[in-house]
VOVEX-594149 format. One record per residue (C-alpha): residue in one letter; chain; x, y, z. Coordinates in pm, 1 decimal. Example, Ala and Ser with C-alpha at 12.3 -4.5 7.8 and 13.67 -1.06 7.14 Angstrom:
{'A', 'A', {1230.0, -450.0, 780.0}};
{'S', 'A', {1367.0, -106.0, 714.0}};
END
This chain:
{'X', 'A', {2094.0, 4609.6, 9815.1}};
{'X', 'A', {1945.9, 4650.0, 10153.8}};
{'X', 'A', {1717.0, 5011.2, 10282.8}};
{'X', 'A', {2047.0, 5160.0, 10464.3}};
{'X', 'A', {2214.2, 5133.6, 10086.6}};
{'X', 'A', {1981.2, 5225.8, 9890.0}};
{'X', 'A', {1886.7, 5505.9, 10064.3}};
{'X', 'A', {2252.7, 5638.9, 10109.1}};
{'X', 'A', {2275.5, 5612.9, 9704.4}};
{'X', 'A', {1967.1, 5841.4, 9697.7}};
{'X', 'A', {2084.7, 6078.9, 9904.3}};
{'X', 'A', {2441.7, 6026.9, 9747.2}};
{'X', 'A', {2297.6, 6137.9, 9373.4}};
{'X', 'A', {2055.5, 6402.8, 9534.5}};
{'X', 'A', {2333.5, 6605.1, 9686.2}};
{'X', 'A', {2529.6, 6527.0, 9392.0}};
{'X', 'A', {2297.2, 6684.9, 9156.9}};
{'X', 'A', {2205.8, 6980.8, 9396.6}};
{'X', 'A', {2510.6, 7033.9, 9413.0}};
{'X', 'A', {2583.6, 7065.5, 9089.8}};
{'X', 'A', {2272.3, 7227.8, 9014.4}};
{'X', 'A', {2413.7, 7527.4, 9242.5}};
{'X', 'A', {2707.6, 7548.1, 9127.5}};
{'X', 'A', {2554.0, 7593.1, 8776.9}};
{'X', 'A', {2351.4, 7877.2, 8905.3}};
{'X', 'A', {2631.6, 8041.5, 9064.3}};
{'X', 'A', {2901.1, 7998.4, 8741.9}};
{'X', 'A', {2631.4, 8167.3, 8559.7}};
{'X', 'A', {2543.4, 8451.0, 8782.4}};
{'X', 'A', {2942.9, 8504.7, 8783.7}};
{'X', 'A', {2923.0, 8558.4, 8406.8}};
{'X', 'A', {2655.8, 8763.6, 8339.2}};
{'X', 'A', {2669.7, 9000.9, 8609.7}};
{'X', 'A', {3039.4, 9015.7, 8507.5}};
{'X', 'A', {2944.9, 9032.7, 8164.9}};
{'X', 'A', {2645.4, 9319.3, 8245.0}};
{'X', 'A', {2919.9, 9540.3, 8398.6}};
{'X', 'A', {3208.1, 9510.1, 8132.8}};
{'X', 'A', {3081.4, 9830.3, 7933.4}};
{'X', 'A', {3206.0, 10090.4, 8207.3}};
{'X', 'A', {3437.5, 10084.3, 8469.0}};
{'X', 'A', {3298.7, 10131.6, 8834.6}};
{'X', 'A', {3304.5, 10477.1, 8926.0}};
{'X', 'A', {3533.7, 10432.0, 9241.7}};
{'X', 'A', {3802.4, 10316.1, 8986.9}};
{'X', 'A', {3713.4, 10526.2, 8690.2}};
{'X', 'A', {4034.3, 10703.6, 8828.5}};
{'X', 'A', {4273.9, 10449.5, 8838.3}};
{'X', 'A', {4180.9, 10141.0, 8584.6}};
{'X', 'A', {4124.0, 10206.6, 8229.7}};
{'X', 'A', {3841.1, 10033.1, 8057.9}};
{'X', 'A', {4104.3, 9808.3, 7837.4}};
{'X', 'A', {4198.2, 9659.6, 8165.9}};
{'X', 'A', {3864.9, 9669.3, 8301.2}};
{'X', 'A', {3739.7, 9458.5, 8004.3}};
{'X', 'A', {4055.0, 9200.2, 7998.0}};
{'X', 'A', {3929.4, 9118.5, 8410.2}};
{'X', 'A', {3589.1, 9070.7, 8303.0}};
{'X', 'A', {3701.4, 8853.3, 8001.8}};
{'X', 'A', {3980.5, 8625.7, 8216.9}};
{'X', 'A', {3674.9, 8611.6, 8497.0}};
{'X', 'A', {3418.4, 8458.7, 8237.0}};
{'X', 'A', {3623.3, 8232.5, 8061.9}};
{'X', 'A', {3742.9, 8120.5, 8320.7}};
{'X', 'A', {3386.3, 8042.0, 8442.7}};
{'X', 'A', {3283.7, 7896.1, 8162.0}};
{'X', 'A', {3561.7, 7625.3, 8169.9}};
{'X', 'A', {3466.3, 7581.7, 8494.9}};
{'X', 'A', {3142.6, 7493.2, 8434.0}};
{'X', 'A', {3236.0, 7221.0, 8182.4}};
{'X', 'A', {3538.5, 7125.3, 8455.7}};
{'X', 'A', {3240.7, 7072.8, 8729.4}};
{'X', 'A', {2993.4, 6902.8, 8446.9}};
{'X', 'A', {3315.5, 6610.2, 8361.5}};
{'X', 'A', {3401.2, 6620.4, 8786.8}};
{'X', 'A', {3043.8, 6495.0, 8865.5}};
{'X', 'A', {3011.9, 6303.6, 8536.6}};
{'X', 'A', {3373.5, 6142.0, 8640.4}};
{'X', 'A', {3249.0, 6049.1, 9036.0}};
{'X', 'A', {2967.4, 5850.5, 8898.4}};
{'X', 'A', {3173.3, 5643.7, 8675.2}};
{'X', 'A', {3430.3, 5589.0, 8980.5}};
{'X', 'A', {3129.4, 5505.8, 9224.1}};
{'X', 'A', {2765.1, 5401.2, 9144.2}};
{'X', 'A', {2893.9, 5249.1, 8764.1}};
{'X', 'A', {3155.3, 5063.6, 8884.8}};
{'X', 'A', {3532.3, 5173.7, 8818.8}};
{'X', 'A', {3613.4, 5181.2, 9201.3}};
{'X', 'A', {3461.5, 4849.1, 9241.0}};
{'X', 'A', {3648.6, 4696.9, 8889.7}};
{'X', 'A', {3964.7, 4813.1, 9014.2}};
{'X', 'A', {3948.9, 4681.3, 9359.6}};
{'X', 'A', {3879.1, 4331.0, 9212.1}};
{'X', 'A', {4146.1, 4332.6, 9002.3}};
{'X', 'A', {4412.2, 4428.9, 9218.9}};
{'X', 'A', {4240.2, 4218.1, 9515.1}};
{'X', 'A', {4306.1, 3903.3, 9279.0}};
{'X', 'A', {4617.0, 3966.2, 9197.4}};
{'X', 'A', {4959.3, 3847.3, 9290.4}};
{'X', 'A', {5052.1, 4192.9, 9528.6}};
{'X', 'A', {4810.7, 4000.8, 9805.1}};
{'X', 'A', {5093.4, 3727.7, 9858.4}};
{'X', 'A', {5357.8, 3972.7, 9907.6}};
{'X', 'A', {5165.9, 4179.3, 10156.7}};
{'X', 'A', {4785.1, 4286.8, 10288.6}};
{'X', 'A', {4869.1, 4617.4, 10255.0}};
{'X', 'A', {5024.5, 4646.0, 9902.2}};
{'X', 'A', {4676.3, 4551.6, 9710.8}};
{'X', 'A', {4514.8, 4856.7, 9906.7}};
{'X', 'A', {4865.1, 5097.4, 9806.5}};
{'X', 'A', {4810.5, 5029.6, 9501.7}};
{'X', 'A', {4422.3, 5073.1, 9492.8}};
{'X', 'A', {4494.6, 5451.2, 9593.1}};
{'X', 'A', {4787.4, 5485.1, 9361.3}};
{'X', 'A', {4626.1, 5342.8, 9061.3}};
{'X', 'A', {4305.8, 5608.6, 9102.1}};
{'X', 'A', {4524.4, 5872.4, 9164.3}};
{'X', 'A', {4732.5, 5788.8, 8848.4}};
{'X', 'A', {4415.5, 5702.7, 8655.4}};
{'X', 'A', {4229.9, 6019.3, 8816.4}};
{'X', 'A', {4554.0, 6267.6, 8668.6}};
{'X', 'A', {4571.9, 6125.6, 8347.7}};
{'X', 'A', {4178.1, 6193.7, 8301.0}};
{'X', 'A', {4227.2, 6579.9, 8435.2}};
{'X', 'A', {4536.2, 6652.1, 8259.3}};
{'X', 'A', {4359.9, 6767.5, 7931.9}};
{'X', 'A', {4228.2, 7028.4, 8149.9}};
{'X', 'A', {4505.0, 7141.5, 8334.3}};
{'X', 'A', {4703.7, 7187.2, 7961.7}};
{'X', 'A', {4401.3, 7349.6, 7797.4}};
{'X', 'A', {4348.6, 7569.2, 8132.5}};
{'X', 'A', {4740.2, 7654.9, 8108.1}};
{'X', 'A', {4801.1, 7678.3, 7798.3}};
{'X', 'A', {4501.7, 7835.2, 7598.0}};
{'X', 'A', {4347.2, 8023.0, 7910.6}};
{'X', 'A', {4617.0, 8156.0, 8064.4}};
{'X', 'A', {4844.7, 8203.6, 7755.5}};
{'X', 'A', {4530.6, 8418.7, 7589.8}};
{'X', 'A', {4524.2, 8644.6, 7845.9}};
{'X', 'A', {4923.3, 8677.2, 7851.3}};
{'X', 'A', {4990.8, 8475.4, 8197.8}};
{'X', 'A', {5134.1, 8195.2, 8147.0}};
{'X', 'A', {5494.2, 8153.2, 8096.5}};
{'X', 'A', {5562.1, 7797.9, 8107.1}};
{'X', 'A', {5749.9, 7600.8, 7845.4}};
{'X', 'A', {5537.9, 7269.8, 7764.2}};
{'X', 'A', {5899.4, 7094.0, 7873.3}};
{'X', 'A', {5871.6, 7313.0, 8210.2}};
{'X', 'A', {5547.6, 7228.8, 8273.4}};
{'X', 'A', {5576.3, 6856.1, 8203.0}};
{'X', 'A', {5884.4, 6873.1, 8411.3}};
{'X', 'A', {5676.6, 6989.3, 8695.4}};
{'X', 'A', {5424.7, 6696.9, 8648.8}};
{'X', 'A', {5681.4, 6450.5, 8657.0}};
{'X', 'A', {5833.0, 6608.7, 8974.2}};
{'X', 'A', {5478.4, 6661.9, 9148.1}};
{'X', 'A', {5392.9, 6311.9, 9100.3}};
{'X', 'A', {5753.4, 6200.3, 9229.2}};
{'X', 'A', {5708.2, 6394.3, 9520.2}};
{'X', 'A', {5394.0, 6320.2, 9609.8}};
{'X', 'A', {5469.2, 5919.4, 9575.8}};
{'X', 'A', {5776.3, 5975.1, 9801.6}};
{'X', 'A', {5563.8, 6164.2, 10060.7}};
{'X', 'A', {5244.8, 6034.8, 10008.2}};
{'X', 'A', {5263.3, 5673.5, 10002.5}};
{'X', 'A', {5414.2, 5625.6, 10319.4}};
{'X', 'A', {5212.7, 5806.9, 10549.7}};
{'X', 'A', {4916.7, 5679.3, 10338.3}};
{'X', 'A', {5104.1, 5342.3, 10419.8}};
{'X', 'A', {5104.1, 5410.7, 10802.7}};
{'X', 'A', {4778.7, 5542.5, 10800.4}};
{'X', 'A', {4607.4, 5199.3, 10644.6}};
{'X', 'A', {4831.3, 5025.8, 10897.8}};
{'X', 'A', {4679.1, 5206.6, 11182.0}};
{'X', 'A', {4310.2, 5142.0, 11049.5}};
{'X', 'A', {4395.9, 4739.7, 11043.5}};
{'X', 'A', {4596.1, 4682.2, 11365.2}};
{'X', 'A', {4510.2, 4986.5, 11598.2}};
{'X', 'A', {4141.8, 4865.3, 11736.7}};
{'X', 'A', {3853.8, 5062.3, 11717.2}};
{'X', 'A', {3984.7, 5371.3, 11789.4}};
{'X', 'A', {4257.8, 5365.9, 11490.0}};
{'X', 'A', {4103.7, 5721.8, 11373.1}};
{'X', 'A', {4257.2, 5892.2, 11684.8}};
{'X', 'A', {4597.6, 5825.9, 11654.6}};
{'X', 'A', {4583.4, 5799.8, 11277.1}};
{'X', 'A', {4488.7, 6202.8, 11322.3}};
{'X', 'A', {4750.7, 6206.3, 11560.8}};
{'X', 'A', {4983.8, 6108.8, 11294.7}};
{'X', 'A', {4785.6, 6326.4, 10973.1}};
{'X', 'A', {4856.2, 6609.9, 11224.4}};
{'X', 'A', {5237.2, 6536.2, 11287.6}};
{'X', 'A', {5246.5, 6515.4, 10901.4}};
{'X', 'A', {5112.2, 6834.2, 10820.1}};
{'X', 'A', {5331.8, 7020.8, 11080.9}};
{'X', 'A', {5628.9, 6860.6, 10939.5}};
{'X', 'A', {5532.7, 6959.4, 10576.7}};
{'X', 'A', {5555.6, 7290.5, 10725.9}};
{'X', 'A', {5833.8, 7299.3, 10847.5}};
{'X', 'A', {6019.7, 7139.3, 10506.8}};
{'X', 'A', {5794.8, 7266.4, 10246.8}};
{'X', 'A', {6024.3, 7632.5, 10260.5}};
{'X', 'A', {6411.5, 7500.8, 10226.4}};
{'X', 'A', {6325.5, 7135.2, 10114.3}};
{'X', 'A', {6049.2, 7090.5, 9853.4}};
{'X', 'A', {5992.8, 7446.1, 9717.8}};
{'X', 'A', {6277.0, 7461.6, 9584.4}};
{'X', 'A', {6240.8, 7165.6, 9360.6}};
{'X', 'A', {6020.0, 7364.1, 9146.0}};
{'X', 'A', {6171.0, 7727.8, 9214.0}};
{'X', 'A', {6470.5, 7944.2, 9286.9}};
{'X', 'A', {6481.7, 8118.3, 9605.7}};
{'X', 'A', {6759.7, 8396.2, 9626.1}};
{'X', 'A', {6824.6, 8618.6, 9957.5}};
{'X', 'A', {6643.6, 8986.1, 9890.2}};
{'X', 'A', {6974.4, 9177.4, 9692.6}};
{'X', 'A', {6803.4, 9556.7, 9698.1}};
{'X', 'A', {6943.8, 9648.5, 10011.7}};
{'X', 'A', {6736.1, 9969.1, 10023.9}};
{'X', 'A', {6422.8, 9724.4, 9987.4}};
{'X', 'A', {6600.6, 9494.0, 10244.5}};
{'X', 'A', {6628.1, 9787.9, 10509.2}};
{'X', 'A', {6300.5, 9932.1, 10489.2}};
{'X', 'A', {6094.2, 9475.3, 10533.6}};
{'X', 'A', {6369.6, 9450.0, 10778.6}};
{'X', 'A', {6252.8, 9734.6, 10982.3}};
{'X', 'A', {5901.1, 9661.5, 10925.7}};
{'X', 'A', {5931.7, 9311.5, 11073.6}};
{'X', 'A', {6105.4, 9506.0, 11378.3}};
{'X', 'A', {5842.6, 9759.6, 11436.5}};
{'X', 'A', {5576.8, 9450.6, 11392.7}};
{'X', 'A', {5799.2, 9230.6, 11667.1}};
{'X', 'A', {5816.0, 8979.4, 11388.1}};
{'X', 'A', {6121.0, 8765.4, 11312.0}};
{'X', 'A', {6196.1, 8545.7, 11007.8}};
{'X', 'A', {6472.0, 8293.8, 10847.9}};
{'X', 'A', {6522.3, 8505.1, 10567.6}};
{'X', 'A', {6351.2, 8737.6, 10273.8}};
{'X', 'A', {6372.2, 8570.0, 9959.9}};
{'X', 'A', {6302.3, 8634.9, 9566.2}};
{'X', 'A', {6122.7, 8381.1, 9406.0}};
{'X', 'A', {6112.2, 8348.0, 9018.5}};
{'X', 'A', {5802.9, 8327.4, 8946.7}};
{'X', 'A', {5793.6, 8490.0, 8649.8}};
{'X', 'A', {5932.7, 8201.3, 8475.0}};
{'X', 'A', {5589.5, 8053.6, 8531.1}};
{'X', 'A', {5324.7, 8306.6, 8552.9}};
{'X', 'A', {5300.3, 8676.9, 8537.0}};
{'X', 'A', {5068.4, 8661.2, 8856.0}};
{'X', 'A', {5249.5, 8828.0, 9138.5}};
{'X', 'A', {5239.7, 8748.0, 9509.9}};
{'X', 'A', {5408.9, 8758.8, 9807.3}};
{'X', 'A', {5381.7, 8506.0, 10148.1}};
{'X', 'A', {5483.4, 8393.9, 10442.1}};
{'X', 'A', {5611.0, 7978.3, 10419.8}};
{'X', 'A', {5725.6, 7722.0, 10724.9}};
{'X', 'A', {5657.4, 7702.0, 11054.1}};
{'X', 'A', {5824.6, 7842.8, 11397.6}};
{'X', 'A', {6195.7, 7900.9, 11303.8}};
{'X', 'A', {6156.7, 7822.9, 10954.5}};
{'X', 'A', {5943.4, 8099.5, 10891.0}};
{'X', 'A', {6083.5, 8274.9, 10568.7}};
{'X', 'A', {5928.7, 8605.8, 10369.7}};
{'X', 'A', {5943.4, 8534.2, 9976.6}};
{'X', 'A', {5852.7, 8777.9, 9725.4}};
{'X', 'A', {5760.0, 8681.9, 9353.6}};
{'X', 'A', {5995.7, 8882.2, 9129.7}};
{'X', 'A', {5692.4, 8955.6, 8887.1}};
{'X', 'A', {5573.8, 9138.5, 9227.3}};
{'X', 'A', {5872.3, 9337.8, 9327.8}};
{'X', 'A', {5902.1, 9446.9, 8939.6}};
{'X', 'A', {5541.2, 9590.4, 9025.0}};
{'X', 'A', {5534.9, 9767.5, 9315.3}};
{'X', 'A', {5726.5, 10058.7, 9507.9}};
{'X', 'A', {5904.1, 9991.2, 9815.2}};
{'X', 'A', {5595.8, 10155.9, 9978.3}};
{'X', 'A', {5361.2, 9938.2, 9825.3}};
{'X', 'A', {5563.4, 9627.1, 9892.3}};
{'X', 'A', {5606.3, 9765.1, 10242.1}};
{'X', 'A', {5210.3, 9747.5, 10275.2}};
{'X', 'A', {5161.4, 9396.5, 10137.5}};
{'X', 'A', {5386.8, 9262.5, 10377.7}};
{'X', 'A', {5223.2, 9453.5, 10608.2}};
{'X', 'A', {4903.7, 9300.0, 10566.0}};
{'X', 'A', {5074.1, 8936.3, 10555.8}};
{'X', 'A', {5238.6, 9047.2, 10930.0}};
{'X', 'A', {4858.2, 9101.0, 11018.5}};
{'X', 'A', {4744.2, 8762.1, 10955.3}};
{'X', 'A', {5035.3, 8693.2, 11238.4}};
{'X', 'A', {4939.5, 8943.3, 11462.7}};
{'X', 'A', {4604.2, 8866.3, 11472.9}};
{'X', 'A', {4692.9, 8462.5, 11494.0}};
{'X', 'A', {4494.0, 8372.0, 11181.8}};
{'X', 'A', {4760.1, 8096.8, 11082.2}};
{'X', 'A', {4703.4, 7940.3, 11442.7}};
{'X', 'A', {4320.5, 7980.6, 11394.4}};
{'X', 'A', {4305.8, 7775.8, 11090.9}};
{'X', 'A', {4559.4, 7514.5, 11172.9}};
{'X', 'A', {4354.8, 7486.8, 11547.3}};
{'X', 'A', {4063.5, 7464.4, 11311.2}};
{'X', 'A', {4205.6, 7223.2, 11043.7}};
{'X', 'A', {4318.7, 7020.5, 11345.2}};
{'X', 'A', {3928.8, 7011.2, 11471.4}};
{'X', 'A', {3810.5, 6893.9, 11168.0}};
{'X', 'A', {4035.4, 6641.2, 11075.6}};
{'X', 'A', {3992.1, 6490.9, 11416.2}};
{'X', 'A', {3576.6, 6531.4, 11330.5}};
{'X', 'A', {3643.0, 6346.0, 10958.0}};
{'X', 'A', {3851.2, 6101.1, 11080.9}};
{'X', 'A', {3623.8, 6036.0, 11384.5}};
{'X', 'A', {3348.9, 5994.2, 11079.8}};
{'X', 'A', {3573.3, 5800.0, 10869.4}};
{'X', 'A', {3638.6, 5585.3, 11177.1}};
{'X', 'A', {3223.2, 5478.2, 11154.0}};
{'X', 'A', {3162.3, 5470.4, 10807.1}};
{'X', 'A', {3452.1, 5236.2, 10717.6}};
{'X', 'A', {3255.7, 4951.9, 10964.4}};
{'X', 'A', {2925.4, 5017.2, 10742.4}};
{'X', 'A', {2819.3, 4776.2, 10492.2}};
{'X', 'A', {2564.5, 5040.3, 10320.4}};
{'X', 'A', {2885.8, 5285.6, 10298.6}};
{'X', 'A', {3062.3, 5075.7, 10031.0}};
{'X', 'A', {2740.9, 4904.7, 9863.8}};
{'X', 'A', {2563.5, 5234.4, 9849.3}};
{'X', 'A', {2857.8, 5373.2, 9652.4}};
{'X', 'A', {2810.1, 5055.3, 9402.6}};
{'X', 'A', {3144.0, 4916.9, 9573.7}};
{'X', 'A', {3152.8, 4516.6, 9709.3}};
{'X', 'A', {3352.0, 4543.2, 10004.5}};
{'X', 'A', {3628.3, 4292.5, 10044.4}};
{'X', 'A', {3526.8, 3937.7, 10211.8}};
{'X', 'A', {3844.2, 3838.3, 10295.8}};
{'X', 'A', {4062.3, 4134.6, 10260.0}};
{'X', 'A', {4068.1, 4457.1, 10423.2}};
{'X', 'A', {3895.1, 4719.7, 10328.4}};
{'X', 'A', {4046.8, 5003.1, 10479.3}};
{'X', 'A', {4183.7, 5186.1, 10127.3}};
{'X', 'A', {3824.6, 5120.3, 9975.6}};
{'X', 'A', {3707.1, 5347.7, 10326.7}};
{'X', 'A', {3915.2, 5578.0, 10278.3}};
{'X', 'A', {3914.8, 5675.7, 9908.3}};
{'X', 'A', {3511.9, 5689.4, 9891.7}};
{'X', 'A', {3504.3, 5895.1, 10193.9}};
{'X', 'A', {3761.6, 6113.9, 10039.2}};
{'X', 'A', {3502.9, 6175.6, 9693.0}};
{'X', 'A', {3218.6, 6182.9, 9882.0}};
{'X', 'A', {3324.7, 6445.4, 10193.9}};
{'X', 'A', {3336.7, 6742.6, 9926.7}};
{'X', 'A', {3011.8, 6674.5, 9787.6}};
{'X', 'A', {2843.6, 6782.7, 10152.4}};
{'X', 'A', {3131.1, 7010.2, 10263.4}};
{'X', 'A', {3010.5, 7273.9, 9959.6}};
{'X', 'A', {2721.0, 7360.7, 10118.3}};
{'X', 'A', {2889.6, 7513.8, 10438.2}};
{'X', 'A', {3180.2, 7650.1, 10221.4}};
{'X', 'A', {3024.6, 7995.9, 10246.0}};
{'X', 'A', {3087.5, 8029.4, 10639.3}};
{'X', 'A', {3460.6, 7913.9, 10606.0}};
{'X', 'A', {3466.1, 8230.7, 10275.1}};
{'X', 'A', {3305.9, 8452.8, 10529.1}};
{'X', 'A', {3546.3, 8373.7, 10835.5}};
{'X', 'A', {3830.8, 8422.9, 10545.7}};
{'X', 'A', {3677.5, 8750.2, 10432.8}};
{'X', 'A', {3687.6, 8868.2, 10745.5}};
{'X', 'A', {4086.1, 8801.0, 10822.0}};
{'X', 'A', {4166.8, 8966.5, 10534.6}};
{'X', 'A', {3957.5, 9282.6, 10645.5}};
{'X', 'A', {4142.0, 9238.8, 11017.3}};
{'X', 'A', {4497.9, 9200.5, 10798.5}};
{'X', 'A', {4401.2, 9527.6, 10552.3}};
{'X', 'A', {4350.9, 9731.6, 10885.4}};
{'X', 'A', {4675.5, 9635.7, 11034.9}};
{'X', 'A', {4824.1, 9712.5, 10723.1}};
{'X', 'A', {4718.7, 10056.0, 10680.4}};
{'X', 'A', {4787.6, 10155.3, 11075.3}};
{'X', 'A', {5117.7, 10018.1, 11058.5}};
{'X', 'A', {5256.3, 10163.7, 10693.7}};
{'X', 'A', {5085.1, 10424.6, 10444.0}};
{'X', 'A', {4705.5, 10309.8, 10353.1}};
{'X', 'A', {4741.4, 10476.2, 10033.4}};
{'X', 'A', {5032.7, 10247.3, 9928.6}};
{'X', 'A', {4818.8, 9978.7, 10036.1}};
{'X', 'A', {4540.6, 10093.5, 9831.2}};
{'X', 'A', {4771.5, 10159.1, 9491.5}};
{'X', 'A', {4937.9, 9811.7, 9560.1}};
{'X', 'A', {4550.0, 9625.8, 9598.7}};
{'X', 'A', {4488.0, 9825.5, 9256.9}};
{'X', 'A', {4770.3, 9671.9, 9075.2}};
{'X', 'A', {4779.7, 9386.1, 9198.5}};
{'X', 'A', {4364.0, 9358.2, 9114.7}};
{'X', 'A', {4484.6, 9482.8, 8744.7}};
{'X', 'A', {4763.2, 9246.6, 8703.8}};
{'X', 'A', {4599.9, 8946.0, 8788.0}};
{'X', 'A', {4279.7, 9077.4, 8589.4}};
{'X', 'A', {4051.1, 9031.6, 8903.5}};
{'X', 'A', {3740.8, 9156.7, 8826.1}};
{'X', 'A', {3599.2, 9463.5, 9021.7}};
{'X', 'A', {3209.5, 9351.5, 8938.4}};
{'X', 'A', {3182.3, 8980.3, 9074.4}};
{'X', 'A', {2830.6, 8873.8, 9144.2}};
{'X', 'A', {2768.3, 8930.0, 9529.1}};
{'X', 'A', {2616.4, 8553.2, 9591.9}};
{'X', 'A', {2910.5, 8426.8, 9378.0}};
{'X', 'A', {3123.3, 8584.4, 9639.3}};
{'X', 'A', {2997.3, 8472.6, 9925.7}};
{'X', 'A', {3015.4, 8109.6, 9830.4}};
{'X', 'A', {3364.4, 8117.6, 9679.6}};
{'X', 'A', {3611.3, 8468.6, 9755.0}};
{'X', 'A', {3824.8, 8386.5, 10030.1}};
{'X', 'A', {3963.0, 8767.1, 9935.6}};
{'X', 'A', {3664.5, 9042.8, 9970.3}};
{'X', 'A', {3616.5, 9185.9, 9613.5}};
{'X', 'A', {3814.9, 9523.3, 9568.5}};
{'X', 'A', {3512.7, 9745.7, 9614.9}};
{'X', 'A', {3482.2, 9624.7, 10010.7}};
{'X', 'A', {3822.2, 9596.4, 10056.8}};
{'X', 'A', {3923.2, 9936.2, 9930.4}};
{'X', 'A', {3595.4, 10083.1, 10032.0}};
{'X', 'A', {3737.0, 9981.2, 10413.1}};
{'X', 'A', {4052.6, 10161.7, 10406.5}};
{'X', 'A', {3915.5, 10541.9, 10192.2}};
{'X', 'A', {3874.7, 10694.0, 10593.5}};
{'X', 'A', {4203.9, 10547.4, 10738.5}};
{'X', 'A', {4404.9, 10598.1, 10419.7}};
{'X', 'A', {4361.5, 10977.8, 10453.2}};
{'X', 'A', {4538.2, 10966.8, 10845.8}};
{'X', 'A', {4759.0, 10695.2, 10772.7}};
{'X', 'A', {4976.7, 10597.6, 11106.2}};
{'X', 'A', {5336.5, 10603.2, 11100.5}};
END
């Protein structure tokens, strides 16, 4: 092992364990301020939540936490096994030697990726059933059949072989034959992908997994309709999903891209709210639009893709990259998969630490989206929608401020609601 390696694996395992470490710290701060405040329901909702509910949030919030914590402690335990103890380097060698090579260069490196991501779901999948079906279930959520939810797996996977491997395909192409400056137009082609998914995800691979029917409550359907008018917005349709048949979380969003822009309500949702309230969530979802938050993060997901891939672009020509991750880099073969799948487990390990500035910048559009909201319908309906919605889904009202910073993309109901009090009282019309 030469200096550059080793001292990439130390600084590999040190911001693995800090990591960790703070994530730990924060977990447990969640649960016992969340724990600390279960006894009595904040003041500013004394009104409105009762203390059963109150209690059920904190409960869903801390065991959720705590599985969390074990989730994190197998994650970590999982990336040291795939790196520094070997599997990565195992399973390179064996499909390097083996007969794909003759057929093709690039089929040893496709399967590489496919084989950890196989290996990779199998491993996580006792989580995802345990997290489904005792978590959720407990706390009346979930509403999945073990045959739904296995058909859903089998789809997913499908799906994402169909979709995935080829512009995974293209991508490893680019990094062989392109030259030295393979990352830009591989970006170039990540980006084209993404825009595309877009545009399809709405009438081609949502429904796969869900039924979409046009909006039938034509009273409901007059008052979005002339919403969307009053907001200069235009869509492709308002739809009903069922997502009840899954989960009794309820939501409503915007999907596609340019003319495939859609509005689809969960029925659990529409079952929930008034035709105020509903008028005030989509409200808020129109000010993400107005305020061009969708552009701002795709501009910005487009910046840092081109910065990774720029990054990826170096690191694949480095010797102490793969050896410092306890990989042997290919002699005679490429290498490019190998590149790619370490820098893809080893990216979120630094990205954590500057996850709090992206929360904050998110915090902050949903603030911009909340005022929008409330000058464009009733605040109050807002504010009685934000309520249910915070009691259906058994969001706690006390989450531990540092907590928040680091993870909430939302801001915690006592901010949020706290915002609107002085505007609700004037609302504009």
């Amino acid at each position: 092992m030469t200096d550059h390696s080793l001292v990439f694996t130390l600084v590999f395992c040190a911001v693995l364990v800090l990591g960790l470490l703070t994530k730990f710290y924060l977990a447990s701060r969640q649960i016992r301020h969340v724990a600390r405040n279960r006894g009595a329901v904040p003041a500013a909702f004394a009104a409105t939540i009762s203390l059963q509910a109150h209690q059920k949030a904190a409960d869903y919030t801390i065991a959720k936490a705590r599985f969390g914590m074990l989730e994190m402690a197998f994650g970590a335990a999982m990336l040291l096994g795939w790196t520094l103890l070997g599997g990565i380097d195992a399973l390179n060698q064996a499909l390097a030697g083996s007969s794909l090579a003759s057929w093709s260069a690039l089929l040893p490196q496709l399967a590489l990726l496919a084989a950890f991501g196989l290996i990779s779901g199998l491993l996580d999948l006792p989580f995802t059933l345990y997290s489904t079906f005792r978590i959720e279930e407990r706390f009346g959520f979930n509403k999945m059949t073990f045959k739904l939810w296995l058909g859903d797996l089998v789809k997913s996977t499908l799906v994402g072989l169909v979709i995935g491997l080829p512009i995974v395909a293209l991508i490893l192409w680019l990094m062989g034959s392109a030259g030295s400056l393979w990352w830009l137009s591989a970006w170039g082609v990540w980006m084209g992908f993404n825009l595309l998914v877009l545009v399809l995800y709405p009438t081609v691979i949502a429904p796969m997994f869900n039924k979409f029917k046009p909006l039938e409550d034509e009273a409901l359907k007059a008052r979005v309709t002339a919403l969307m008018q009053r907001c200069g917005f235009a869509a492709k349709g308002l739809f009903v999903m069922d997502g009840s048949k899954r989960s009794a979380h309820a939501n409503a969003y915007f999907t596609g891209f340019g003319a495939a822009k859609r509005v689809v309500f969960y029925d659990t949702l529409l079952k929930q709210l008034s035709p105020g309230e509903v008028d005030a969530v989509l409200a808020h979802e129109l000010g993400h639009f107005k305020h061009k938050h969708i552009i701002k993060r795709i501009v910005s997901m487009f910046a840092m893709s081109l910065a990774g891939f720029a990054l990826l672009g170096w690191l694949s020509s480095q010797v102490w990259f793969y050896t410092g991750l306890g990989v042997r880099p290919n002699l005679t073969g490429a290498n490019d998969a190998l590149a790619l799948l370490l820098f893809l487990l080893v990216v979120p390990l630094f990205s954590f630490f500057v996850s709090p500035v992206f929360a904050q910048f998110s915090r902050k559009h949903e603030f911009e989206a909340d005022a929008y909201a409330v000058a464009q319908t009733d605040g109050k309906d807002l504010q009685s929608a934000l309520l249910k919605l915070y009691q259906d889904n058994a969001s706690t009202l006390t989450p531990d401020p540092v907590f928040v910073k680091f993870y909430y993309s939302h801001p915690p109901a006592s901010e949020r609601l706290g915002r609107m009090i002085p505007s609700a009282e004037s609302p504009a019309v």
